[in-house]
Every structure is written in C-alpha cells, then in structure tokens.
N, C-alpha and C positions, 0 to 999 in steps of 0.2 A: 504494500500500500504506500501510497504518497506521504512525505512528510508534508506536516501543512507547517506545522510548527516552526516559525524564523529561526531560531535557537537549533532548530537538530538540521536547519541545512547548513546552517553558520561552521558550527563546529567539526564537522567530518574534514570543509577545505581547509580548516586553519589547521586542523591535525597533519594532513597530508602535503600542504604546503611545505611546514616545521618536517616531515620527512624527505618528500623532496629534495628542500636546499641541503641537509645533513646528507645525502646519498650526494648530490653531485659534489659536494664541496669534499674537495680533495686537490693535490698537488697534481701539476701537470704531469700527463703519464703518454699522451698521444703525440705516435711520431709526425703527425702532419700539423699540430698547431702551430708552429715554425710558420711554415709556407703562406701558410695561411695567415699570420701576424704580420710577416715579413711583407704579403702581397696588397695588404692595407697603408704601411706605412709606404709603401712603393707608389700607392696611387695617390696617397695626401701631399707628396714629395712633389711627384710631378703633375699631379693638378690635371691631370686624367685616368681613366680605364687602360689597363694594359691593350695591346693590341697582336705583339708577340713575347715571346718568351724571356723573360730578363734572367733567369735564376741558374740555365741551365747550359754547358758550352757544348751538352748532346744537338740540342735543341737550339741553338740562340738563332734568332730571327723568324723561327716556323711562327706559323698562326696560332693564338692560344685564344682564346674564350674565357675570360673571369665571371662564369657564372655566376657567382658567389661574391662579386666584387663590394654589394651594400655593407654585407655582413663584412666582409677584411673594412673595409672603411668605418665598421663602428667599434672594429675590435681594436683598431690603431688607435683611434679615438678615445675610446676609453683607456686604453694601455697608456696613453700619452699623460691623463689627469689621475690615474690613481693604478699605472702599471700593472705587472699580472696578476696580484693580488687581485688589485680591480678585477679582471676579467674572472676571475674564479666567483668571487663574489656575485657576479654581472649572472654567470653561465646557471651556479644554482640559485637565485631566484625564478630565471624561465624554469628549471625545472620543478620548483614547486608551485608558481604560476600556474602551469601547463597540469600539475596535479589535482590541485584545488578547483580548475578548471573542467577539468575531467570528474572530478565530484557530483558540476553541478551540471553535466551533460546526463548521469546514471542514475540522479537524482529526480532528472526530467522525468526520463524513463520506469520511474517506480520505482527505486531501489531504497531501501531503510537505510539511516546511516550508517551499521552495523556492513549491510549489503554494500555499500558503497565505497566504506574502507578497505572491504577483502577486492573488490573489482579493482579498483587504482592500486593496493598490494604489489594484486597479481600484477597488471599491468606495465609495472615500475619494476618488476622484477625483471622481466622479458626484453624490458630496454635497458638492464644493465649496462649490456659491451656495449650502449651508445652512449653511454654516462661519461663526454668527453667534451674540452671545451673547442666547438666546430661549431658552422654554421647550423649544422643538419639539426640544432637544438629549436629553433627555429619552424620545425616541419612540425617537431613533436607539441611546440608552441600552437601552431596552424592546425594541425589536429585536433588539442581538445576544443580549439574555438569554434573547428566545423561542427563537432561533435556536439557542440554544450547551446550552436542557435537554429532556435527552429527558420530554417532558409525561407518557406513560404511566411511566415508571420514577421517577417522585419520591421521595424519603424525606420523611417529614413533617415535618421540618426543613427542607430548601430548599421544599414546598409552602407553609409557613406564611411565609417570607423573599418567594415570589415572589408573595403575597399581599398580603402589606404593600408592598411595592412596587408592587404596580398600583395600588392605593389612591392612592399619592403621585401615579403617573403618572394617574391617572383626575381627579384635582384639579389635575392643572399643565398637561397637552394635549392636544388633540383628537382626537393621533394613537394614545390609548388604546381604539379602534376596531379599530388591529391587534391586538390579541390574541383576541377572539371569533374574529374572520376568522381568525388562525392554526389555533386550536383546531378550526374549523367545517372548514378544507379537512384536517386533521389526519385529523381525523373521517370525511368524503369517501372518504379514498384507503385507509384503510383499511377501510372497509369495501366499495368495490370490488375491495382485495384479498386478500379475502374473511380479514383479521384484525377482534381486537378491537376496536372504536373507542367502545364506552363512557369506557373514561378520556378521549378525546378529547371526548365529548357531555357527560360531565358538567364539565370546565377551560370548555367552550363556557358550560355552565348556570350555574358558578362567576364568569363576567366577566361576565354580562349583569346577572347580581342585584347584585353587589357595584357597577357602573356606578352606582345608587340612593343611594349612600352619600356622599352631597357637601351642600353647604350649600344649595342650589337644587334637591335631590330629581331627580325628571323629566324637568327644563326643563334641567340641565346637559347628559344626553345628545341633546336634541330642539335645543341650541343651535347644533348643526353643519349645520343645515337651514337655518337662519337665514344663516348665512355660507353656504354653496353657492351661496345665491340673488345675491348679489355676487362670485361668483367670477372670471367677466370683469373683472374689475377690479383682479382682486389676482394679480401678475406670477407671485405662490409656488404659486402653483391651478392655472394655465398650463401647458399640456405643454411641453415643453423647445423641440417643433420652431417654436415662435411667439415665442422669445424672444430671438433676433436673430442676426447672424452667428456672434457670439463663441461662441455654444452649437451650433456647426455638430459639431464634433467629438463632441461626449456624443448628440448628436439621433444620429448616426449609429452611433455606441457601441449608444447603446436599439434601434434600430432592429432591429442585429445580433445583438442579446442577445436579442428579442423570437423574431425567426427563429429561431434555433439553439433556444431552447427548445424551442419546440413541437414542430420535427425531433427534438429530445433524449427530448421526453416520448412521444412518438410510438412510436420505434424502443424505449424500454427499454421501454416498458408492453407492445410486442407479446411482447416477449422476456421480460416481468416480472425487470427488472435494475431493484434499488432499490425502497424502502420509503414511504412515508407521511413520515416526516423529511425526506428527498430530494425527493419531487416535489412536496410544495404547497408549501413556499416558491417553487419553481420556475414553479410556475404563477399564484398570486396577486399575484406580485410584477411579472409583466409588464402587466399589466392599468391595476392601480395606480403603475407605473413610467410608462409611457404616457401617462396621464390629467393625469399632475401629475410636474412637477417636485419637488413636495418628497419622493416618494416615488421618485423614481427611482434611488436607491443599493438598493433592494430589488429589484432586477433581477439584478444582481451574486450574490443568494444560488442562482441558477438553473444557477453555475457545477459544481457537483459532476455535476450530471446531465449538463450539456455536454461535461462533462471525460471522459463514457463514452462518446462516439462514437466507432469504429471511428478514423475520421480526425484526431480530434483528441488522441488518444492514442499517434500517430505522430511528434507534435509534442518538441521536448524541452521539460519545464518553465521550464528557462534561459531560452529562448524565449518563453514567455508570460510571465513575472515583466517581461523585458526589455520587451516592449511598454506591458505594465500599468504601469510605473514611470517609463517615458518623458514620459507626457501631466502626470502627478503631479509628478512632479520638475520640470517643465522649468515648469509655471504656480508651485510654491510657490519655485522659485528665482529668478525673476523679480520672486515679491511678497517676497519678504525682500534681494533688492538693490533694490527702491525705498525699502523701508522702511529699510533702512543709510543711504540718500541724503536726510532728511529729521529735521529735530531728534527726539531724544527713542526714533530707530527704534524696535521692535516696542512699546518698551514706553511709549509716547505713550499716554494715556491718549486722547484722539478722533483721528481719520485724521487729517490736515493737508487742508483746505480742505474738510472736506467738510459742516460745518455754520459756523453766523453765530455764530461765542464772540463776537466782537469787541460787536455790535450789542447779543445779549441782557445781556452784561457791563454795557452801560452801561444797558441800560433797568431792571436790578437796583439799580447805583451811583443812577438819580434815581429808584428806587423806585417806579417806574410801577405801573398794573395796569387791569385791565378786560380788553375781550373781544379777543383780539389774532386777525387775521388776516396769515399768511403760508403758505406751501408746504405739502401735507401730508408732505412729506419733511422738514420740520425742526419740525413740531409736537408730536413728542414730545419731542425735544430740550429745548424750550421749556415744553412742561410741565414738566418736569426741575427743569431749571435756576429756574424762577421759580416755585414752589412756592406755593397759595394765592392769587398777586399777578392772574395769565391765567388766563383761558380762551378756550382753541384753537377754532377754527372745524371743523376737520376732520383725523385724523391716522388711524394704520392701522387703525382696529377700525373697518374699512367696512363690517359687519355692523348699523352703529349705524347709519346715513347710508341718508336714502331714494340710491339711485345713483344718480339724474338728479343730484341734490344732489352728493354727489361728485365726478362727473364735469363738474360746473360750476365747483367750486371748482377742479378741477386744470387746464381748459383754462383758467383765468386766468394760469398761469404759463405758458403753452408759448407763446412768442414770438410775434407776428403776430396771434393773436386779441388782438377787444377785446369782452372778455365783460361783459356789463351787469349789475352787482351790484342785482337783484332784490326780496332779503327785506328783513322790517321791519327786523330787528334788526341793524343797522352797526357794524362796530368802532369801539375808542374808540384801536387804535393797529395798524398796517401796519410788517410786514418786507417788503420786497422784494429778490428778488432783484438781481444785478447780472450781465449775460450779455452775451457779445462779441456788440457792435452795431459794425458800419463800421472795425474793428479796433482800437476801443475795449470796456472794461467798461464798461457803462451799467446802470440800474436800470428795471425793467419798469415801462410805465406803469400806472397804477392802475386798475380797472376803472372805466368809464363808468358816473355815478352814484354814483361816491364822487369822483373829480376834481375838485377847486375845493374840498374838505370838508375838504382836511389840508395842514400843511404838512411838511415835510422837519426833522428835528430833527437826523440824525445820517447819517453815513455813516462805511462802513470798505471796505476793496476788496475786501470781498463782499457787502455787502446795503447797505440804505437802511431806517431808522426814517422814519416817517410817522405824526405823532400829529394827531388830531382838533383842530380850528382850536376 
C-alpha cells in the first residue's frame, strides 16, 4: 500500500541518501579519472572542445569525440575551487541524490518504506563496480529522475528542469540513450494498453532532436558506434557473468531478477495489474542489465512488478530488506575496515598502492617529458599528474586505438609474454611495473626491441623508470 504519511516518505530518502554518499565516498581507485580530469582542465585551458587527440603520440592528430566533455569541464571546475577532495565529495552526493531519488520513484509505485529500503539496497548493490568518480555517475543521476516523474503528468516547470538537465547529461555521457529508450517503451505499453501514449511519442521526439545540440552536432550521438566496436575490450561493456568469481553473486542476482520479471510481466499483463510506469522499466532494464554491466542496477527497477506475484507477496518485507542489505553491508563494511587500516582512511586522496606516485613524483622533480610508455591502467594517472610534459601511449578511451593496437600494448604487461615492440614511433621514457616474481617484486622486462635502448634511472617498490640511452 501507498504511504500517505509525509514522514514515512521523508525518511527512507534521507536514510538512503546518508548510504549512498558513505558507499561512494572513498579514495580514488579508477584508472580513467586521470583522462578524464586531465580532458577538462585541457578544454578550460584552451577555451574549447577537443577536436583530436592531445594525450596520446599513438594517436596525436586522429579525430576524437569528447562525448563527455560537460562533465571533464565540471570536474576541472570543481577540482580547481576545492580539488579532488572536492570531486569525491561532488561524486557521493549524486550518488545519494540518485538514491533518495530512487526512493521516491518505488515509493510512487507502492512500495512501504520498509519495501523501498531493500529495493535501493539491492539496487546500490548491483552498481557497486560503478561506484567511481566518472561521468557515467550522471546516467545513474538521469535514471532515478526518469524513474521517480510521471512523463505524461508534467507541469511545465519540472518539463522545462528535466530539459535542461538532459542537455547536461547528453554532453557529459553516453548513457543519455536511456531516456528515448524510456520514453519509447513508455510509449509501447501504453499503447498496448490501449491508453494514451502521445505524451510518451512526443518526450520520445523531445530526446532525439535535443540529442543534436552539442559541440560535435551528429557525430556526438553516432560516437557510441564507434566505442561498441571495442567493447570486448573494455571490462565496463562486459556482462557481469565474464567478469570473474568475485561477481559470482550479482551474475546470479541478474540472472534471478531476469527470470522473475518476465514471470512478473507475464502473469500481470494477463490479468492487466499495472500501468506503462510499472512494466517498461521492468522490461528494458533486463535486457540492458544483461548485456553490460554498467547497466545492471536497472534490473532492480523490475522490483514493483515482482513485488505483485501471488508468492512473493506472502513474503514479509522484513525479509526482503534483510536479504537486500546483507550483500551491501557486508562488501561496504569490509571496504571501510581496510580503509580505517591504511594512512589517510577514506579520505586519502588515491587508494594506497594502486598507482606509481613515487616514480611519476620524480620524473616531474627532473622535469622529464616526451612520449612515455607504461600500463594503460596508470596512463591516465600520468597524464594527470605531468600535465603538457607526456604523452601516453594508450589509456581508456579504446574507442581511439585500432584494438589489435590495444590489445598489444596491454599483453606487454601481463607476465610471461614477451611482446615485440613493433611501431616506428619509440618512447623516449618506460614505467614498468614491479610484480611478484620467485617471491620477490621484480620489474617487467621491457618489450623485445626496445631492450639494450634504455637504461634504468629510478626505482621505488612499485614501478621502475627506464629513460632512452
């Protein structure tokens, strides 16, 4: 049943907010925030959009796309008035924003606040591995707002608010594809059941023209074609059940959530229980849940329709909150007692050991510069950090990169191969890793064909500098 009561819708978002921002807020741990900081402060510098590639000497002058370019221009922005702190701060508010949000989307839907807790739970569980500071925080933003307004019942007030907000999100991530798709399955279900779905066709006609309105015209929406085509490549593309043990539990999460829907959607359609609201998120979300990981907390929105089966209404709420807050609690208590055990805990500005400070410190301290090749896990980092001085060989925007090219540079680091460095163009200076050999840290040897061409200038007990003899 509906809460009528102010008070019990009030407090579920403020709870789930206050979890939320405690789940994202954490030290920087992702290898693309680099690129992505760096690609902001690049466009406030020179006072436009990229148009090719500044970062990389694979790539320099090819065409690039800064899909994403709003979002690096607010992250610069803020970095610049109250630095990464700022942005960590910045990153978990949207994520408890987007919770609280989602609240009162399930809230619509019928859900007690008891029900509403374990749904955003689970939800937030699912979207763990997106728990990073990137634009794509932004979609999960854009979600719960699809999620939480009735499209057909707008005032031209919040019409014109969720206007200028897709704007934002249509300039900061790629995941501004969800809202046509909302609008179009919107559209769909009400008109199989047999209501109005003009305001749905026309919100549908609303996103696709306004899509046009970016620095790059066209080629902004046609640039998610381009990334598709490397999607093997990039782990966040990947459905969940290929991405190792650790994701055993959400693999099986989706798997469940997949099944129950379509039984859900199945049994209310025959018996027409539930509206156009109710079943397309329920439907479009498993699909895209499925295919990709990053979109697998849209699974979770299929919950209201599940919640109507005979059997699972037998259930007490108690009981599902309890399950849904088990998995959640038991992974964020885990990472905030590593993070108490580690200088600086949550609010260490990078993870402890997970990028080279030590190495790029000193290649900054003697002022080095040229074409630097190292990991593409620490190449945004590295643009970061050495601002103008590098250019990286290859880092996340594998959209740029033919793949064989990619996939060359990254089997150079994976232990055991000894991959033969190929192209004209040679670094003028090597990070290498350092990785337990014979139960020591040792430094990878350098690809065959650069060997004998460098010496060793620097080491720290994570990487190795290697500058050109």
């Amino acid at each position: 049943m509906t809460n009528t009561r102010p008070f019990s819708r009030i407090w579920p978002c403020l709870l789930l907010f206050a979890v939320g921002f405690l789940c994202m807020y954490r030290p920087v741990w992702d290898m693309d925030f680099g690129w992505h900081l760096a690609s902001g402060r690049w466009i406030l510098e020179q006072g436009q959009v990229p148009s090719t590639d500044p970062f990389s000497f694979l790539t320099a002058g090819r065409d690039w796309i800064d899909h994403e370019w709003a979002a690096h221009v607010g992250m610069a922005w803020v970095d610049g008035l109250a630095g990464i702190e700022g942005l960590k701060i910045l990153a978990a508010l949207i994520v408890g924003l987007s919770c609280a949000i989602f609240a009162l989307g399930f809230t619509r839907r019928g859900f007690t606040s008891i029900g509403v807790l374990a749904a955003v739970f689970l939800l937030l569980y699912l979207f763990e591995s997106r728990l990073r500071i990137r634009p794509h925080l932004l979609t999960l933003l854009g979600a719960s707002i699809l999620y939480a307004l009735p499209l057909a019942q707008l005032s031209l007030g919040k019409s014109l608010a969720l206007l200028l907000f897709y704007l934002l999100w249509l300039n900061s991530h790629g995941g501004w594809i969800l809202a046509p798709i909302h609008a179009i399955a919107l559209a769909l279900f009400a008109w199989l059941s047999d209501d109005d779905a003009k305001p749905y066709l026309r919100w549908t006609g609303i996103f696709l023209v306004l899509s046009l309105l970016n620095p790059y015209g066209y080629r902004l929406p046609l640039s998610t074609l381009r990334i598709s085509e490397v999607a093997t490549l990039i782990p966040e593309w990947k459905p969940i059940f290929v991405l190792g043990s650790e994701h055993n539990l959400r693999a099986t999460l989706s798997v469940g959530l997949a099944l129950l829907s379509l039984t859900a959607i199945a049994m209310s359609w025959k018996r027409r229980h539930g509206d156009a609201e109710t079943f397309a998120p329920a439907l479009y979300g498993q699909p895209m849940g499925l295919s990709s990981q990053r979109f697998l907390y849209l699974q979770a929105l299929a919950l209201p329709l599940i919640a109507r089966m005979p059997w699972t209404r037998k259930l007490p709420t108690g009981l599902w909150m309890l399950l849904a807050l088990m998995p959640l609690g038991l992974e964020q208590g885990q990472r905030w007692l590593q993070l108490s055990e580690t200088e600086g805990g949550p609010g260490r500005t990078w993870v402890e050991g997970k990028f080279p400070e030590e190495a790029v410190a000193w290649i900054a301290e003697q002022e080095l510069s040229g074409k630097l090749l190292c990991p593409p896990a620490w190449a945004g980092y590295c643009t970061l950090q050495l601002p103008g001085r590098i250019q990286i060989a290859v880092d996340g925007r594998l959209e740029l990169f033919d793949p064989g090219l990619a996939e060359r540079i990254r089997l150079i680091y994976v232990p055991g191969n000894r991959v033969h460095w190929k192209l004209d163009q040679k670094p003028d200076l090597l990070i290498q890793p350092k990785l337990p050999q014979a139960g020591k840290l040792r430094g990878l040897p350098l690809p065959t064909g650069l060997a004998g061409s460098y010496h060793k200038a620097f080491e720290s007990p994570r990487a190795e500098v290697w500058l050109h003899n």
